[in-house]
C-alpha positions in Angstrom: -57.3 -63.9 14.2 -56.7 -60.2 14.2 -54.2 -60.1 12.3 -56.0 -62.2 9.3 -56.8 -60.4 6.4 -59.8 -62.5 5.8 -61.1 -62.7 9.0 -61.2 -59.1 9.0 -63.3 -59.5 5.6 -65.5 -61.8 7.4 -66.2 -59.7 10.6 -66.6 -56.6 8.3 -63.9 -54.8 9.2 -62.4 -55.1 5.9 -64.2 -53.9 2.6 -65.0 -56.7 -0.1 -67.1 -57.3 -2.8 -68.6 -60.2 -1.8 -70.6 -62.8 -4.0 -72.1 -65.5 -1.7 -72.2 -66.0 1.7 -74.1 -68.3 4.2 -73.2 -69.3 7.9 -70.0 -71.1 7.3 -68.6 -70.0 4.0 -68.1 -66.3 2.5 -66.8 -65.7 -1.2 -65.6 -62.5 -3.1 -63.7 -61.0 -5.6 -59.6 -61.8 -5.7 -58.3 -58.0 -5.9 -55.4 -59.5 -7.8 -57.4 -61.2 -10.3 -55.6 -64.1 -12.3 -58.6 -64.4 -14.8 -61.7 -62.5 -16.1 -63.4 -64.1 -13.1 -61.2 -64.9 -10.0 -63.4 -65.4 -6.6 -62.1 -66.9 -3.3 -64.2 -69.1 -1.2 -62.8 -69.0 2.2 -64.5 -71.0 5.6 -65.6 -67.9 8.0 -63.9 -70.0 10.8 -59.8 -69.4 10.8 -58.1 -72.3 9.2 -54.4 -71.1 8.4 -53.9 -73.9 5.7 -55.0 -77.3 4.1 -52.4 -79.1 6.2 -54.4 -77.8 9.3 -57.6 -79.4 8.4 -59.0 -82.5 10.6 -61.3 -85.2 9.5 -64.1 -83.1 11.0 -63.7 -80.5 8.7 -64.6 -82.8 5.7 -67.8 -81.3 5.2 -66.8 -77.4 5.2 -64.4 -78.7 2.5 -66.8 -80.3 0.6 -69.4 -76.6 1.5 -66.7 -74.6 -0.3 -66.6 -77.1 -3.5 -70.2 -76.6 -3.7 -70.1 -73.1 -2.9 -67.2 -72.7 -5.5 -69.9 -74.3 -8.7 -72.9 -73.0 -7.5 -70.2 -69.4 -8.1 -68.9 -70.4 -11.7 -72.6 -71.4 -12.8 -74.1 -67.7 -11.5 -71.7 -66.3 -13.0 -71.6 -67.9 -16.8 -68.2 -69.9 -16.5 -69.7 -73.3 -15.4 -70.2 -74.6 -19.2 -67.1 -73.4 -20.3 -65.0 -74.3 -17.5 -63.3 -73.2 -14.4 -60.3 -73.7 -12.5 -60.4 -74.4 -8.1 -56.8 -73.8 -6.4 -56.2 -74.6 -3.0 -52.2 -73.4 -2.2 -51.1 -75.1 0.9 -47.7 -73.2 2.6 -45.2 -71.4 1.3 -43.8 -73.6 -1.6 -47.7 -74.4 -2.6 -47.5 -70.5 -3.3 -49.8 -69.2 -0.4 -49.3 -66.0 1.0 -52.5 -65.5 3.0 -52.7 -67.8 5.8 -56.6 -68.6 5.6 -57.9 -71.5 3.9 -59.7 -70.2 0.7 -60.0 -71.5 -2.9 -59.6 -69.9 -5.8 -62.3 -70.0 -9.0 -61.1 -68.8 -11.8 -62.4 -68.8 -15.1 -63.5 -66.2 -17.8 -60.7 -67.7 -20.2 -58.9 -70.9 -21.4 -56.1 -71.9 -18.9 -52.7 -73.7 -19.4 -51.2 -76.3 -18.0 -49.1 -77.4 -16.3 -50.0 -74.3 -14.4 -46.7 -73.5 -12.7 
């Protein structure tokens, strides 16, 4: 999608400061950071949104979960604790229409969150 944001981050067009990537799944800094740590964890294939996702994609959901604590425990959070946000649509409070997850950690959060 050329006009994605993100996919523009995956195909390199975009600059990011990225802190894992394999073939499916890239993560990197959130430039609007809600924490001390805030990384998102988006699939490299376009996906505008949870409510897209088919029973096929199961696994690359369950890839970015994994992805997502292998994060928080590299960098220190893990123990303490983290939060993982999916928003789904505009109400859910996304405004980037490619799947990704937030991890956020680095401090205590509150609840209910919003």
């Amino acid at each position: 999608m050329n006009g994605c944001v993100f996919c523009r981050i995956v195909a390199g067009k975009e600059p990011a400061r990225i802190v894992y990537e394999d073939d499916r799944i890239l993560a990197f800094e959130d430039i609007r950071p809600q924490g001390p740590d805030h990384t998102l964890v988006i699939p490299k294939r376009h996906v505008a949104t949870l409510a897209e996702l088919r029973s096929e994609d199961a696994p690359l959901i369950g890839e970015m979960v994994l992805a997502a604590s292998r994060i928080a425990a590299e960098k220190g959070i893990a123990a303490r604790g983290f939060r993982l946000v999916a928003n789904c649509n505009r109400d859910g409070g996304q405004t980037i229409y490619h799947l990704h997850l937030h991890l956020i950690g680095g401090r205590a959060m509150g609840w209910p969150p919003g």
